[in-house]
PAZAPA-4460 file (N, C-alpha, C; in steps of 0.05 Angstrom, whole numbers, plus 32768, in hexadecimal, padded with zeros to 4 digits):
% residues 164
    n_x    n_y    n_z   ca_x   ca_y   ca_z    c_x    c_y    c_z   seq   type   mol
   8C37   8414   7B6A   8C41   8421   7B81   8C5C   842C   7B7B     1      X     A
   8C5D   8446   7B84   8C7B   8451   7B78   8C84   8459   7B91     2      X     A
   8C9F   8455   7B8F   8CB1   845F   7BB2   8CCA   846F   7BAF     3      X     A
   8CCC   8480   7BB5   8CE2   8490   7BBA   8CF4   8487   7BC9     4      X     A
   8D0B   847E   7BC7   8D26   847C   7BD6   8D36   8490   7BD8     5      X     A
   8D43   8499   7BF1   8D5A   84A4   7BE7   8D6F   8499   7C00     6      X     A
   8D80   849A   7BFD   8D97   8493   7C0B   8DAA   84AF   7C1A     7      X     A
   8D9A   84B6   7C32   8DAA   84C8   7C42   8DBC   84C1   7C5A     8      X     A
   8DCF   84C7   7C6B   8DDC   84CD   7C77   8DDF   84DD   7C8D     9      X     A
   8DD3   84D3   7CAC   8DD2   84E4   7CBC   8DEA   84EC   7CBE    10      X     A
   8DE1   850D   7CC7   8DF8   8524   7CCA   8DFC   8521   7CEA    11      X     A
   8E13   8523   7CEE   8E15   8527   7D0C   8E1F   854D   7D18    12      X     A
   8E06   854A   7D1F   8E04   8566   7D23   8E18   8578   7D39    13      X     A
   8E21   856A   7D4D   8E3F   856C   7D54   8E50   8577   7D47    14      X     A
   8E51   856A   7D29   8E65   8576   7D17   8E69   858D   7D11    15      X     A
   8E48   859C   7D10   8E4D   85B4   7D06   8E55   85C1   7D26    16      X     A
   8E62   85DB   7D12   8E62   85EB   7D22   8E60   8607   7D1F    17      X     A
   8E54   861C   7D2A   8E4A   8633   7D1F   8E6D   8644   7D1A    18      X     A
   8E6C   864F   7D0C   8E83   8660   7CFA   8E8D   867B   7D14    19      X     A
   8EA0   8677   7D28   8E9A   8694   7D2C   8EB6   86A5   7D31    20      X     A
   8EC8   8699   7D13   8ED6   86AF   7D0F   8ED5   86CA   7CFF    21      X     A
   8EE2   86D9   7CF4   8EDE   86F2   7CE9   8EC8   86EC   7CCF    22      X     A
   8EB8   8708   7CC9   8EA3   8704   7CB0   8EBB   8714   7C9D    23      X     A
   8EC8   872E   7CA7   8ED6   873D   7CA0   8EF1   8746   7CA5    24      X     A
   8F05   8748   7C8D   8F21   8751   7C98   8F1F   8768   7C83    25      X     A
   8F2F   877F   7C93   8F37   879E   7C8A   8F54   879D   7C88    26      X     A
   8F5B   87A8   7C6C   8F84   87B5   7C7E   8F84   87C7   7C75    27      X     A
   8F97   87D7   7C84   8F98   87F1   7C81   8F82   8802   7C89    28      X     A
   8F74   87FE   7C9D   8F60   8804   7C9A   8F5E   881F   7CA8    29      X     A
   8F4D   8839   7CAD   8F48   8851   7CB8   8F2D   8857   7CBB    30      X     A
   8F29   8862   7CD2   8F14   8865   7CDD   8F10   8884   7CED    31      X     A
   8F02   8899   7CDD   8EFE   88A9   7CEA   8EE1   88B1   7CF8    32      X     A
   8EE5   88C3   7D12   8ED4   88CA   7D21   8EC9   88E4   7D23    33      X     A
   8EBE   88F5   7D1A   8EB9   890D   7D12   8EA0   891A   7D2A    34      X     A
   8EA2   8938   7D35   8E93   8940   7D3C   8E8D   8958   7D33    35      X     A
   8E76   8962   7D2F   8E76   8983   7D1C   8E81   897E   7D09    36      X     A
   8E85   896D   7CF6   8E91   896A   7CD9   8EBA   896B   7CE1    37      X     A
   8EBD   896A   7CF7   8ED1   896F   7D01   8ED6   8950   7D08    38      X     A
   8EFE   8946   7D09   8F02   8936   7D08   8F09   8935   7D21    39      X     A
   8F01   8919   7D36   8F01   891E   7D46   8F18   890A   7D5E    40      X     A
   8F17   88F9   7D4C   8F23   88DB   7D4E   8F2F   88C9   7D35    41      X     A
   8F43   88C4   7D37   8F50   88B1   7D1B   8F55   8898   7D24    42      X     A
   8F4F   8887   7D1E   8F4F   8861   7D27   8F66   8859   7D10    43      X     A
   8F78   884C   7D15   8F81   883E   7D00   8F91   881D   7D01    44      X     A
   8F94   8809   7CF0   8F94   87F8   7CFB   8F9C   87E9   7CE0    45      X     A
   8FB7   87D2   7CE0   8FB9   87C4   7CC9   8FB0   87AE   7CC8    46      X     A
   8F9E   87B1   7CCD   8F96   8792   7CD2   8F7C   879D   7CDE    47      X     A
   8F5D   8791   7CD7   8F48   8794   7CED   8F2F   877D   7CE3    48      X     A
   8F2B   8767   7CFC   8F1C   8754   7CEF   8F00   875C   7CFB    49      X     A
   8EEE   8752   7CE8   8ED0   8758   7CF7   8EB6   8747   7CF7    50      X     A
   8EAD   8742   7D16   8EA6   872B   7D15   8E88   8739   7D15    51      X     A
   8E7B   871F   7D11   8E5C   871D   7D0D   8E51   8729   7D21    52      X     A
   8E55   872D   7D39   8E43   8739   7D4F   8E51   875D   7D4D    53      X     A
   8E63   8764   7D3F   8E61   877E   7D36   8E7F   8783   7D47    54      X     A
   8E93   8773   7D54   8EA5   8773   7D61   8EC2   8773   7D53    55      X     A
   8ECF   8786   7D59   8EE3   877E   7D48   8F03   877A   7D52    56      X     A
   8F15   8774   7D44   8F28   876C   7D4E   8F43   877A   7D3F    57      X     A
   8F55   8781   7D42   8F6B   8791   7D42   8F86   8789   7D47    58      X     A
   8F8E   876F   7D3B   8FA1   875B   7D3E   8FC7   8767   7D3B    59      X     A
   8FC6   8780   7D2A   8FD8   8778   7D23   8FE4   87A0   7D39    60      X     A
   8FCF   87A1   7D4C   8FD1   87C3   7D4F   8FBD   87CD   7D4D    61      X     A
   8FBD   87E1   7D57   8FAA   87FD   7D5B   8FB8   8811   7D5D    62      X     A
   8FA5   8830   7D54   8FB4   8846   7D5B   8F9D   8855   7D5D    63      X     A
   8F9F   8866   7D6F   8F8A   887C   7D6E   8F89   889B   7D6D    64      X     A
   8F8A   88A6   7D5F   8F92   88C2   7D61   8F7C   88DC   7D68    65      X     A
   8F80   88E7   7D83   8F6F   88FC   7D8A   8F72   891A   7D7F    66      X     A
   8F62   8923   7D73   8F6B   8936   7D6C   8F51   894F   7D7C    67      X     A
   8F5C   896E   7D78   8F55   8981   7D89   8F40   8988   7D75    68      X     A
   8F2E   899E   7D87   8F19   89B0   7D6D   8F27   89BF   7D55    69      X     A
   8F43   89C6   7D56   8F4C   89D0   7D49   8F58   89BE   7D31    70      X     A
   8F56   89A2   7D33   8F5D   8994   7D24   8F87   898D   7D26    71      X     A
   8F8F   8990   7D3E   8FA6   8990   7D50   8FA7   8977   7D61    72      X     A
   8FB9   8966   7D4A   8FBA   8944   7D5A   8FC2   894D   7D77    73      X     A
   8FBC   8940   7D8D   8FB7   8947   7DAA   8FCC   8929   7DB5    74      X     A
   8FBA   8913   7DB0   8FB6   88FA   7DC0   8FC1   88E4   7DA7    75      X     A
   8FCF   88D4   7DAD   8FCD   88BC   7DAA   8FD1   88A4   7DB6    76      X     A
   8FBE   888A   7DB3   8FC3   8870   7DC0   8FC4   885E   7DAF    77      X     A
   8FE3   884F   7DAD   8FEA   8838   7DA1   8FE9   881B   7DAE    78      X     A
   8FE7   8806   7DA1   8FDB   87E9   7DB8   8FED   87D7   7D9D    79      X     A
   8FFC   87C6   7DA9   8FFE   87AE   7D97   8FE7   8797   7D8F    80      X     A
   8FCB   87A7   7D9E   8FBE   8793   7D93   8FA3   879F   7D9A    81      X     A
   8F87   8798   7D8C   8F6E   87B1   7D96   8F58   87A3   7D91    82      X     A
   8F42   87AA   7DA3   8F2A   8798   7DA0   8F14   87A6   7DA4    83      X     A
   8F01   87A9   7D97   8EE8   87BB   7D95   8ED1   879F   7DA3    84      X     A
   8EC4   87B0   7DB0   8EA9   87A6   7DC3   8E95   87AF   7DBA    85      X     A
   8E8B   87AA   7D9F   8E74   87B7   7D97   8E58   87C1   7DA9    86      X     A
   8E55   87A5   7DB5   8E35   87A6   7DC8   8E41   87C6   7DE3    87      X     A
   8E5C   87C7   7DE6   8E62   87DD   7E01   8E6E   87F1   7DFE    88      X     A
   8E6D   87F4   7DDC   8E7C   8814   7DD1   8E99   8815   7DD6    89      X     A
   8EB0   87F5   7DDF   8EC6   87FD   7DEA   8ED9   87FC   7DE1    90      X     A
   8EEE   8805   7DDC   8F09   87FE   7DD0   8F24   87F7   7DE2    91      X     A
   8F2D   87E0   7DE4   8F39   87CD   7DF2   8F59   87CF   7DE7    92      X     A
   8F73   87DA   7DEE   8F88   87D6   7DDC   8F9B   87BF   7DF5    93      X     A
   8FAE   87B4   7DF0   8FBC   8799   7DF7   8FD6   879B   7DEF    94      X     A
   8FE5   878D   7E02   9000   8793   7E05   9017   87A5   7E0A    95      X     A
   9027   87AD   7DF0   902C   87CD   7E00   901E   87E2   7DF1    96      X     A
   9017   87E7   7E06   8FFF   8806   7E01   9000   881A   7E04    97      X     A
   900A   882A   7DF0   901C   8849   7DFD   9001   885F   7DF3    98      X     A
   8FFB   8872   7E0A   8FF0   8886   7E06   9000   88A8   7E05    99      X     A
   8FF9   88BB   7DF7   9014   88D1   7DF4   9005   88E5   7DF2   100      X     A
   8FFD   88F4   7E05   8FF5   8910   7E04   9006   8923   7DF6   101      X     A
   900C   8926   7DDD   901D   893B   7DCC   901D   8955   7DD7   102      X     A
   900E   8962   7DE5   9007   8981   7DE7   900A   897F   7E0A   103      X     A
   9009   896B   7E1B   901C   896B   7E31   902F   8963   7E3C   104      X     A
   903B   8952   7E22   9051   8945   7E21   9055   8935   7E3B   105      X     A
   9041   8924   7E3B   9035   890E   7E53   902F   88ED   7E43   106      X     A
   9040   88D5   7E46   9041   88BB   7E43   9034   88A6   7E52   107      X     A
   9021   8894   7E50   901D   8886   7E59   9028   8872   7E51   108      X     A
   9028   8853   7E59   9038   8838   7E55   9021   8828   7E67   109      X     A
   9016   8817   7E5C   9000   87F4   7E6C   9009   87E8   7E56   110      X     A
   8FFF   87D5   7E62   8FFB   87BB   7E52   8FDB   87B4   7E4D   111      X     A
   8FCD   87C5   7E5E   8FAE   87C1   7E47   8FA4   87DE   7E54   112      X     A
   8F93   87E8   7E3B   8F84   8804   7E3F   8F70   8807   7E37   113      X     A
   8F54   8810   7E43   8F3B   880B   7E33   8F2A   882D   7E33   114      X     A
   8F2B   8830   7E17   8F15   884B   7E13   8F00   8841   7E0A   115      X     A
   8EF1   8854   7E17   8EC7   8852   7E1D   8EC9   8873   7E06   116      X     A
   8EC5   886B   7DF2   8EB9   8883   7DD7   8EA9   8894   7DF5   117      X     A
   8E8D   8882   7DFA   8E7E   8892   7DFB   8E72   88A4   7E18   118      X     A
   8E95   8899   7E21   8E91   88A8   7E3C   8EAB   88B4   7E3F   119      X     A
   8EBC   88B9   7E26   8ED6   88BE   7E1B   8EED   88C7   7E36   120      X     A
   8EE6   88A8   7E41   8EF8   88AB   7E52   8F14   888F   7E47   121      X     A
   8F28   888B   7E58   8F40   887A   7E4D   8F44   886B   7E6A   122      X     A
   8F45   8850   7E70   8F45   8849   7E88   8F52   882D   7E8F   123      X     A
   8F6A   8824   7EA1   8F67   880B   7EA2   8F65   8805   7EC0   124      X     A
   8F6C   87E6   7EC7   8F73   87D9   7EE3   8F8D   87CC   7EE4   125      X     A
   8F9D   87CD   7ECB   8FBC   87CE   7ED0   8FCE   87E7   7EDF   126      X     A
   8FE8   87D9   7ED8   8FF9   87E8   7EDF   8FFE   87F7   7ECC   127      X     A
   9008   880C   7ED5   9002   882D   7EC8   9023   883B   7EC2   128      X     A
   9031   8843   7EB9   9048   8859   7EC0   9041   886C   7EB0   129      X     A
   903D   888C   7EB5   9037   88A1   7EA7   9050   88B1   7EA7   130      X     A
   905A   88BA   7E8C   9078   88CB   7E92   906C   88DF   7E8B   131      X     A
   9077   88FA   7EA0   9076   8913   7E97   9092   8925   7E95   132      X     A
   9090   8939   7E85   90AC   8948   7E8B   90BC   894E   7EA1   133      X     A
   90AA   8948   7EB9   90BE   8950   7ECD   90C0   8930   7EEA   134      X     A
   90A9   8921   7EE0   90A7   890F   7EF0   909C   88FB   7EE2   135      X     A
   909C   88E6   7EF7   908E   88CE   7EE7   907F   88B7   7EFB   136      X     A
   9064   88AE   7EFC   9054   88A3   7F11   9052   8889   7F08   137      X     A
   904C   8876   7F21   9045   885B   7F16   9032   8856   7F25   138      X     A
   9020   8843   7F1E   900D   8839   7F28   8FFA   8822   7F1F   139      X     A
   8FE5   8818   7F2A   8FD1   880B   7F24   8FB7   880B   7F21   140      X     A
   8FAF   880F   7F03   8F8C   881E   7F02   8F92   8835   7EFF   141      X     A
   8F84   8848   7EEB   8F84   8861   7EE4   8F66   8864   7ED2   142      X     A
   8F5F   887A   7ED6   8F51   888A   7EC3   8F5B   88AC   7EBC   143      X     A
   8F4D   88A8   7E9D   8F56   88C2   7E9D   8F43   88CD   7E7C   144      X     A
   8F3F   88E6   7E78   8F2F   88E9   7E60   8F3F   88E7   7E49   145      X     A
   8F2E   88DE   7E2F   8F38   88D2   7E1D   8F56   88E4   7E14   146      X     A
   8F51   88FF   7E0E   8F6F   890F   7E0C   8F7C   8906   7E16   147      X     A
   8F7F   8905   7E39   8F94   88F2   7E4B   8F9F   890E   7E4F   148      X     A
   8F8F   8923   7E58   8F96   893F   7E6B   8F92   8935   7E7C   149      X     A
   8F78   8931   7E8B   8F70   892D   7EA8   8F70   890F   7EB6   150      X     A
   8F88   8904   7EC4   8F82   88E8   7EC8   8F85   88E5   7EEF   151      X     A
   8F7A   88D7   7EF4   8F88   88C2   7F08   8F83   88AC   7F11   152      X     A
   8F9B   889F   7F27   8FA0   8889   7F24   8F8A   8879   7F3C   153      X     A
   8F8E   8862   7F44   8F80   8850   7F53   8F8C   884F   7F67   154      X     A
   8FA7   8849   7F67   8FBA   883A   7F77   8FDB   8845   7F71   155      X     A
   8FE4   8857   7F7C   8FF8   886C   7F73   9012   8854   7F80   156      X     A
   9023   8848   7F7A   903C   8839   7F79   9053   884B   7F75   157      X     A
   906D   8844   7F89   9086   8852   7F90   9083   886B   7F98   158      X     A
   908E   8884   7F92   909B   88A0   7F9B   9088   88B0   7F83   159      X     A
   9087   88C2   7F84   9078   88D6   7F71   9089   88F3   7F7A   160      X     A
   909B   88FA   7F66   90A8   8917   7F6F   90A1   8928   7F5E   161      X     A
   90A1   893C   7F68   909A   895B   7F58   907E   895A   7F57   162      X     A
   9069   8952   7F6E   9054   895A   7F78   904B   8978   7F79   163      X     A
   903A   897E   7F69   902C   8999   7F67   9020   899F   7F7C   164      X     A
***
């Protein structure tokens, strides 16, 4: 009669635990968006981690640069911090979050701002201040299209002068 022994050790399965920080880290990383072979969007970011469900993360900053058909930077939105929603197409920026219409010489300032690519609109439920050359609005909640030509607000806060 022959017997096999072996001497194992239940695992306490408690212990484990499934892994679910980054699969991937990028630096320096750039990301373009092209339409008609035309560039349409510039992502950039020093830092970008990326997790297993396709989500990614933007720790150290974000920047986004809109540019026109003519290839004429338009738009940009900066975030001290940025988060991609893979499953909802969304890009999420945090903290201070400056948006800058170059070509209407129009500023935004939140503390969180979220662009939808695919409904290329720019939108939050914070508080808002937009400077323009001749005035400057505050408020709570805004939308506006991704350029950040056409916006308005939710909840319009203080005086608003030089009303068109």
């Amino acid at each position: 009669m022959t017997g096999i022994v072996s001497c194992r050790e239940d695992v306490d399965k408690s212990q484990l635990e499934t892994y679910e920080g980054p699969i991937r880290t990028s630096h320096q990383m750039e990301l373009l968006h092209s339409d008609s072979a035309l560039v349409r969007t510039k992502l950039m970011a020093d830092k970008q981690l990326e997790f297993r469900n396709g989500d990614n993360e933007f720790p150290e900053g974000i920047v986004i640069h809109f540019f026109e058909k003519d290839g004429t930077l338009s738009t940009t939105i900066r975030a001290d911090r940025g988060y991609y929603d893979r499953k909802n197409n969304l890009y999420r920026g945090e903290g201070d979050v400056q948006v800058h219409n170059i070509l209407k010489e129009q500023k935004l300032s939140s503390e969180e701002l979220f662009w939808d690519r695919a409904k290329k609109k720019i939108y939050t439920d914070k508080f808002v201040t937009v400077e323009e050359p001749d005035r400057t609005i505050k408020g709570t909640g805004m939308e506006a299209d991704e350029g950040f030509n056409d916006y308005k607000f939710k909840k319009v806060t203080g005086r608003i002068e030089n009303v068109l």
